[in-house]
N, C-alpha and C positions, 0 to 999 in steps of 0.2 A: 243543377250544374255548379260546378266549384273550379276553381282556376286552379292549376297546378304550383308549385313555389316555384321562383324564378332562379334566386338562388339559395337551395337548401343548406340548412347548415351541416356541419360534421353529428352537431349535440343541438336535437331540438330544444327550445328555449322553456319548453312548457312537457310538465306529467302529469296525467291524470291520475289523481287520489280520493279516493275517497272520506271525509271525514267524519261523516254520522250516516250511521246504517240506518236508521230510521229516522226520520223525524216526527210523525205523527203516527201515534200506536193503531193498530186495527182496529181498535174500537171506535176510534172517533175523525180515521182517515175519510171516509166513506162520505162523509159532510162537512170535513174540514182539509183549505187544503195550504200549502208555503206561498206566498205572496211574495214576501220580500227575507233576504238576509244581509246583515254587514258580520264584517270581526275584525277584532282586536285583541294582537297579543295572542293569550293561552282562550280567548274568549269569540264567543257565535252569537249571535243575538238570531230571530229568526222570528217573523211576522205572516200570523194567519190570516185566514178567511175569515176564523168566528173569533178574530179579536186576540186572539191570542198571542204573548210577547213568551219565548221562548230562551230561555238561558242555557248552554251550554259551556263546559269550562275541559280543558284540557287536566285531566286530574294525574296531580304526581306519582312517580314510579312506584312500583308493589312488585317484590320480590318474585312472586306469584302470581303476578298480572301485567301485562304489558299496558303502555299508556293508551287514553285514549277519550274521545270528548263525550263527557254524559253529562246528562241535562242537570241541571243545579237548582232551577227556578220558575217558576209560569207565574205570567202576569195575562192580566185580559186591561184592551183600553175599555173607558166607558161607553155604556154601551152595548160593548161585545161587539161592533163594526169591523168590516175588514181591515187590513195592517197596509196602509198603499206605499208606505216608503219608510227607513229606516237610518238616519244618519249619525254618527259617532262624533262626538269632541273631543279626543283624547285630552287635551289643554285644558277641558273644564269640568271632566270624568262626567258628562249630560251626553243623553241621547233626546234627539229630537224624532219624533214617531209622528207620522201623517195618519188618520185617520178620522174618516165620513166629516171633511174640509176641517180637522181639526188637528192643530200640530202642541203635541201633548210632549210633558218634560220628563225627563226621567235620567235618574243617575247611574253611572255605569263602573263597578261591573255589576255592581247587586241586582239593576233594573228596578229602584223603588222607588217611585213615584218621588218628582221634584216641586216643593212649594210653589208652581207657579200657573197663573191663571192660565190655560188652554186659552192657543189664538185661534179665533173662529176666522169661518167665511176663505181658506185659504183653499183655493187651486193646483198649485203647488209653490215649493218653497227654492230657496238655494242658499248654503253658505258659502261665503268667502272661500275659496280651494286653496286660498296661502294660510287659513286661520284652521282648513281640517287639518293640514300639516305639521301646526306645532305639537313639540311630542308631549306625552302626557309627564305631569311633575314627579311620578313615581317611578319613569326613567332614570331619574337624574342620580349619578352616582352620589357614593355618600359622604357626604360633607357638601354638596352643590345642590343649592335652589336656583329651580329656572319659575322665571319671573311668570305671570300668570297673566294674561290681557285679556281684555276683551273681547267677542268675537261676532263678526257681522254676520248678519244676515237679512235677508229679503223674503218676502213674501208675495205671490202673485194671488190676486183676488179678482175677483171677474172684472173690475175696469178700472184698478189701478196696482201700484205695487208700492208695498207696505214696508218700509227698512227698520230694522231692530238690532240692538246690540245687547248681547246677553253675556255678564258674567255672575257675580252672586247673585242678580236680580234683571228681570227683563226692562230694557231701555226700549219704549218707541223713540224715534228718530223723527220718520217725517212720511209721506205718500206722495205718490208722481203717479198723474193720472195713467191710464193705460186704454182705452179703450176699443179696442178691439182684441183685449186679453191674451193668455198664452198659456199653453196647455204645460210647455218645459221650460224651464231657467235652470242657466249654470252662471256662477259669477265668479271672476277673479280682480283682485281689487276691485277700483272703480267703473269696470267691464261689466253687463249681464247681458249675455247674450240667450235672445230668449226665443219662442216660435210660437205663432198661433195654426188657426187650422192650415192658411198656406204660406205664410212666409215665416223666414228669418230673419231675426232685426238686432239689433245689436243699441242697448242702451249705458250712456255715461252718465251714470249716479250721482257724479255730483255741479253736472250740469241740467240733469234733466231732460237730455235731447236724448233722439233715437231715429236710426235712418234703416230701413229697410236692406237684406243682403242677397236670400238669394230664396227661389220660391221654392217652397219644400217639396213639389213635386214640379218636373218641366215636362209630364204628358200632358198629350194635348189630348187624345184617348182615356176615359174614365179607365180606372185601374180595379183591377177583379179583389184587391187586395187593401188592405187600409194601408198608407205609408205614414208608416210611425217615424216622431220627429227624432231628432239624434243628437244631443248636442256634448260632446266631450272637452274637458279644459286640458291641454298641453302641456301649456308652458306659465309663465306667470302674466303674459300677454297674449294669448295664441288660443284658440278654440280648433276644433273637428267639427264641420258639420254637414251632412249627409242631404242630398236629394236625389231624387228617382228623377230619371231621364224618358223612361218607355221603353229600356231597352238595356238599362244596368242601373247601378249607383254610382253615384259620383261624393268620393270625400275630400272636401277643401280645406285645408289649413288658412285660417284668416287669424287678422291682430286684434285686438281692442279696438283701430279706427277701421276696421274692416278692409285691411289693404290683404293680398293672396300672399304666403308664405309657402316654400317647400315647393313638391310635386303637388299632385291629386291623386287620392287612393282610387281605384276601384271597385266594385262585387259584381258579379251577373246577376246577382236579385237582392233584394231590398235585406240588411241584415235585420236580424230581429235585436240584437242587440251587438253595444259597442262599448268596450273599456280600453283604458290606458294601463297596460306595465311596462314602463319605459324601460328602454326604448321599442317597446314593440306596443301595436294595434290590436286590442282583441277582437274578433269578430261572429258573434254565429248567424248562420244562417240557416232559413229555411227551411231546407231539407236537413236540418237539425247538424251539419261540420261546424266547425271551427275554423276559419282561417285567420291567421297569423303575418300581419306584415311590421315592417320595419320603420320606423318613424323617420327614419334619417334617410334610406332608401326608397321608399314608397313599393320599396317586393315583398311578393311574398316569400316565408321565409319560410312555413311552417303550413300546412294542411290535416286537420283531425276530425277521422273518417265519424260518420254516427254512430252511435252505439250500436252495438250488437245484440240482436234478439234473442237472450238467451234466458234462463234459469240459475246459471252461472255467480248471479250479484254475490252469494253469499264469499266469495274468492277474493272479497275485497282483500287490500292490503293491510299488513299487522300494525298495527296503531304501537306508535313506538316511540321512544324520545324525539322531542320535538328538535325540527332546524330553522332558522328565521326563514321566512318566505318576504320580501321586500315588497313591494305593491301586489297583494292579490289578489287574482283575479279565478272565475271559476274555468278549467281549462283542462285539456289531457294530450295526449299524443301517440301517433298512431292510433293499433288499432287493439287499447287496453281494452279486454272484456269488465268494464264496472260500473258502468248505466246501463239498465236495462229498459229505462223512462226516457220518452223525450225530453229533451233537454228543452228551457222554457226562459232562462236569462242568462248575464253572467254580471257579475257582480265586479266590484273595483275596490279592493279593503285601501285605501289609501295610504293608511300607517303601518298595515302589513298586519302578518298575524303567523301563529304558528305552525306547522305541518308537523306530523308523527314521520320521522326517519323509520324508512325500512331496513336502516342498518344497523340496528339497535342490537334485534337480537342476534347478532354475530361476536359486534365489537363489544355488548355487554353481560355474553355468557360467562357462566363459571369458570376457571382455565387453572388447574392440579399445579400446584408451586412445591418444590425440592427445598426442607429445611435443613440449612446446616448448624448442626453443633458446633461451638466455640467454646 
């Protein structure tokens, strides 16, 4: 079941594009499959099954070829372990990579390996969301340095959480016990709001407390289904965070001291995943839609139908000069024929990243110009 948009727009907010027709060749699909992706800019990063860290780059025009993202690079973490998470620094051109509890360093966009010791023993991690924001220094027009800081972050380990700060060299900080762990964290500033198996709680870093918010599931009936925890950062004080009721979802906007902000979203089932492209909610569920609400409104704005069972994929769109895409997120509208695979996440590029215009090859065909003599 999917709720209808309450009020639709003129111009849906979101198109579905396709940007890499394949990710893993036949040869080695079959036992290897995509875990995680981020991007940035002209760049994909893209984490397997058997370890594998995947580069992708948006390659410059050819006369004779339209643009379009081919792979650049393969890296494997140690190991060879699955890829469980993927996050980007633009500010400090590092990627931090989760895998088998270990969060491995690596420089971006090359993806080559960063001098620095792998933190063990992690569950998972969160940086700072005001510190993934800063842009990277190779934005900065020319004549203009942008200053280079520091950038926080946390670690969640089975019964405490571990803070770091990482710029040319890994800084430990300090540890705040935790004991009854947590399976997700997101932090902004001094905010982490984090979840274990049933509740959410909300901790202040630099006092050390934490009080409980809301129970990640309110059946009272065992559920046929796991409910996965949800936790999205807003605003620079402001979380999303999702529970199952027995009978829909419920999404709350909370602060850092855990006061209720805004409406509350809904879903009629539990979504499988949730990002922010502000001002809009992205949402998929279940039965593999998309719905789309309004952060300021709490409607829905938007509805995108599942993919279509078709043979069709090869129809993708022409891979074409690129347009900024501002926070992205993975997402389409109506009812494009261009997944033919269920859909399995959606991702949230935070710094944004490029999309191929399909209007390339119009406005950049040849066009016969009339010489006059003088």
């Amino acid at each position: 079941m999917t709720y209808a948009p309450q009020n639709p727009v003129d111009v849906p907010p979101f198109q579905l594009q396709r940007l890499v027709q394949e990710v893993l060749e036949p040869s080695v699909s079959g036992r290897a499959q995509v875990r995680c992706a981020q991007a940035l800019g002209s760049e994909i990063y893209v984490g397997c099954s058997d370890g594998g860290l995947l580069r992708y780059a948006l390659q410059a025009d050819d006369p004779t070829k339209l643009e379009s993202y081919t792979i650049l690079s393969r890296q494997s973490v140690p190991g060879e372990k699955p890829v469980d998470e993927i996050v980007l620094i633009p500010s400090l051109s590092r990627a931090l990579v989760l895998s088998d509890h270990q969060i491995h360093f690596y420089t971006i966009p090359s993806l080559d390996p960063y001098p620095i010791k792998p933190i063990r023993h992690a569950i998972t991690f969160a940086v700072d969301d005001h510190h993934l924001k800063r842009p990277s220094p190779s934005s900065a027009p020319p004549g203009v340095s942008i200053p280079i800081d520091p950038v926080d972050f946390c670690v969640i380990k089975r019964n405490s959480i571990a803070m770091y700060v990482l710029k040319d060299r890994l800084i430990y900080q300090k540890e705040i016990p935790l004991p009854q762990g947590a399976s997700l964290a997101r932090r902004a500033g001094r905010s982490l709001c984090i979840c274990d198996k049933t509740y959410y709680s909300m901790v202040d870093l630099e006092d050390a407390s934490m009080f409980q918010l809301l129970p990640l599931s309110q059946a009272f009936d065992p559920t046929p289904f796991v409910v996965k925890p949800s936790i999205t950062v807003i605003s620079p004080n402001e979380f999303l965070i999702l529970s199952w009721t027995g009978a829909s979802t419920l999404g709350l906007f909370i602060t850092g001291a855990g006061d209720p902000v805004r409406g509350t979203l809904e879903w009629p089932s539990h979504p499988e995943a949730v990002c922010l492209d502000y001002p809009y909610i992205t949402s998929l569920l279940p039965n593999n839609t998309i719905e789309i609400h309004s952060v300021e409104t709490q409607s829905i704005v938007q509805v995108i139908g599942a993919p279509l069972s078709s043979t069709s994929s090869s129809k993708a769109s022409s891979p074409v000069k690129p347009s900024t895409h501002s926070r992205g997120a993975s997402s389409g509208s109506r009812s494009i024929d261009l997944d033919t695979a269920r859909r399995t996440n959606l991702v949230s590029s935070v710094s944004g990243y490029l999309v191929p215009s399909t209007q390339r090859s119009d406005k950049m065909r040849p066009v016969s110009v009339k010489l006059i003599r003088t």
